[in-house]
C-alpha positions as CSV (number, residue, x, y, z in Angstrom):
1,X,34.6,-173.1,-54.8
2,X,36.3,-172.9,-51.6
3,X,38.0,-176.4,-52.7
4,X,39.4,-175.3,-55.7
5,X,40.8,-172.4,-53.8
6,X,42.6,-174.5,-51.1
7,X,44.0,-177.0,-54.2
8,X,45.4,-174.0,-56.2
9,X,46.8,-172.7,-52.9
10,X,48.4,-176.2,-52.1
11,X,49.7,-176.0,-55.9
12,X,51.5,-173.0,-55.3
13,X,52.7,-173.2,-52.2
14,X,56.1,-174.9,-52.9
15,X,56.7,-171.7,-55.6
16,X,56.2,-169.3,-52.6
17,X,58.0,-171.5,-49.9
18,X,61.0,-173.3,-51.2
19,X,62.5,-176.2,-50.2
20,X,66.2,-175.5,-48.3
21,X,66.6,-179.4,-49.6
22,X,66.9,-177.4,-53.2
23,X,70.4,-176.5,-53.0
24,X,73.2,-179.5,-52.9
25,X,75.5,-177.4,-50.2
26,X,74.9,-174.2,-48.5
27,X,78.7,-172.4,-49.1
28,X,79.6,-168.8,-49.3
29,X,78.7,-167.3,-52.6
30,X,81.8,-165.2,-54.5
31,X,81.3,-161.8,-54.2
32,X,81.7,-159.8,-58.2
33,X,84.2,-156.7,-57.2
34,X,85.5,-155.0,-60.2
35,X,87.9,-152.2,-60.9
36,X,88.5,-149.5,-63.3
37,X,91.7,-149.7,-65.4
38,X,93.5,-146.4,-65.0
39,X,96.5,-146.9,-66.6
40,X,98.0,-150.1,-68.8
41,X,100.4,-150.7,-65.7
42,X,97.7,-149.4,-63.1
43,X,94.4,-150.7,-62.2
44,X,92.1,-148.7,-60.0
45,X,90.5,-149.6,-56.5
46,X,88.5,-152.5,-56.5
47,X,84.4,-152.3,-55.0
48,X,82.3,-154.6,-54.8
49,X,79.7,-155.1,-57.6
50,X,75.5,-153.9,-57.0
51,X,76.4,-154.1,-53.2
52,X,73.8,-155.4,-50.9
53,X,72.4,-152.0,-48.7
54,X,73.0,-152.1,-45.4
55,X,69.2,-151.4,-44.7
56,X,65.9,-151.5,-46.2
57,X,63.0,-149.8,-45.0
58,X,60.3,-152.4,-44.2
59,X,57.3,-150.6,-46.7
60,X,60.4,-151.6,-49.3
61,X,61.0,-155.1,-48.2
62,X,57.4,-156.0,-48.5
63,X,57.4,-154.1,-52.3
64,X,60.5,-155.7,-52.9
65,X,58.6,-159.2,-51.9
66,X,56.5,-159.4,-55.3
67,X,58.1,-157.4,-57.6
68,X,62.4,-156.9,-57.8
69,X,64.4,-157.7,-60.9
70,X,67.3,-156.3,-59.9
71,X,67.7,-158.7,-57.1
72,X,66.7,-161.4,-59.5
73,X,69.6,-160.4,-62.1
74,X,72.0,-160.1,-59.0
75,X,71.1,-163.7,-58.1
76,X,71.5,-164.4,-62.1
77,X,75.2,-163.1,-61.3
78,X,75.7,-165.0,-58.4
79,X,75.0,-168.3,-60.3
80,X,77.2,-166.9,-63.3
81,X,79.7,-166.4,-60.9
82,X,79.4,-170.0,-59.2
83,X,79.4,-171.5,-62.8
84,X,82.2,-170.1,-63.6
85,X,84.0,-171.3,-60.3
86,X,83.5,-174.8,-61.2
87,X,83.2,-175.3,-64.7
88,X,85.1,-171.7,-66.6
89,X,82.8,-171.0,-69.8
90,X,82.8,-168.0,-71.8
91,X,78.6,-167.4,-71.3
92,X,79.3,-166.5,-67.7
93,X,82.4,-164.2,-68.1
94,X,80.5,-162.4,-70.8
95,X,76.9,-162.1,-68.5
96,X,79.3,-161.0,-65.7
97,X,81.3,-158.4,-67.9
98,X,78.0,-157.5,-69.6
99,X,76.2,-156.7,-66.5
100,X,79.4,-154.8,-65.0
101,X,79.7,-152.8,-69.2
102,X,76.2,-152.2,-68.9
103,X,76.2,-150.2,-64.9
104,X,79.6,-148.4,-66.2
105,X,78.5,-147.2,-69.5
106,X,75.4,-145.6,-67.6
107,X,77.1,-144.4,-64.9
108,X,77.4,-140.4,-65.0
109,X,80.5,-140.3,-62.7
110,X,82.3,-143.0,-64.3
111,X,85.2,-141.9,-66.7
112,X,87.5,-144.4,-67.0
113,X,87.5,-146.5,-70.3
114,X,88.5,-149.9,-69.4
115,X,87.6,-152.4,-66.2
116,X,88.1,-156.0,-65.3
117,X,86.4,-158.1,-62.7
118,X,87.3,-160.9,-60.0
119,X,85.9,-163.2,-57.6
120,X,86.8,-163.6,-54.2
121,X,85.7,-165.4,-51.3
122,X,85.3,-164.4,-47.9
123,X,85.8,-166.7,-44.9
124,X,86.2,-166.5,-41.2
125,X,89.4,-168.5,-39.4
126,X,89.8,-168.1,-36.4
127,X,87.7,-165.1,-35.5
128,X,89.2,-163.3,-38.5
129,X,87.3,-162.7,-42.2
130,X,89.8,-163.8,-44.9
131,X,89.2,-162.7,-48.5
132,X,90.1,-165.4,-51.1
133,X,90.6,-164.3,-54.9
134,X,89.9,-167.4,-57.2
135,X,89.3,-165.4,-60.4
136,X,90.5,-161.8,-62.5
137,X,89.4,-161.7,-65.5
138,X,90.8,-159.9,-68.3
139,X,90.9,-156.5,-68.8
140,X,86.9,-155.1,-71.1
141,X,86.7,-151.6,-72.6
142,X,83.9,-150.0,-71.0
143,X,82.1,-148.9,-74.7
144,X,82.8,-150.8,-77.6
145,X,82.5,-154.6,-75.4
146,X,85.9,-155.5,-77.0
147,X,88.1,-157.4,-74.6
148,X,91.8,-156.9,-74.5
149,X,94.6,-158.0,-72.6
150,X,97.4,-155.6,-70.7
């Protein structure tokens, strides 16, 4: 009994610990920062998308441990987001926009009808943190998913 117990932990083990020797290069990932279209010649402030919090209590960390499919969907983004960085396809601008459409529409304090997305990467040269846009998207109405250009 106490065999099959150490095998199935043994089997499991690499799911629970993973291997750093998984990724092919450890880089900064783009952060998803989106704004709300005001006016056809004005765009709104641009925030960053599902922000990380600065802090989390330590009974939430060990919740957030076994069960958290929001962080699981934000990693989902973050791949999206790399994809599209190195080979541009239509699947990850539309989980990206989707995602984004989905948070808006929701969102009681949102009015604005219209947003757009970007990527940027941030990077430190000498000793200062430089943000590096490599993507806007065109412009997605918040409620119908129709994208349209301005």
């Amino acid at each position: 009994m106490l065999g099959k117990v150490i095998e199935t932990f043994w089997l499991l083990l690499p799911a629970i610990v993973p291997s750093w020797r998984f990724f092919d290069e450890i880089a900064p990932s783009p952060r998803i920062e989106y704004c709300n279209i005001v006016r056809e010649e004005e765009e709104g402030v641009w925030q960053e998308f599902r922000p990380r919090p600065s802090h989390v209590p330590f009974s939430k960390m060990l919740s957030r441990m076994l069960h958290n499919p929001h962080w699981n969907e934000s990693l989902f983004l973050m791949s999206c987001a790399e994809r599209l960085m190195a080979h541009p396809t239509e699947h990850s601008v539309d989980e990206i926009s989707g995602r984004i459409r989905g948070d808006l529409a929701s969102s009681p304090e949102n009015n604005e009808q219209r947003f757009k997305f970007r990527l940027a990467f941030l990077h430190r040269h000498e000793g200062e943190i430089h943000r590096e846009v490599t993507y806007i998207s065109p412009v997605f109405n918040v409620y119908d998913g129709e994208q349209r250009d301005v």
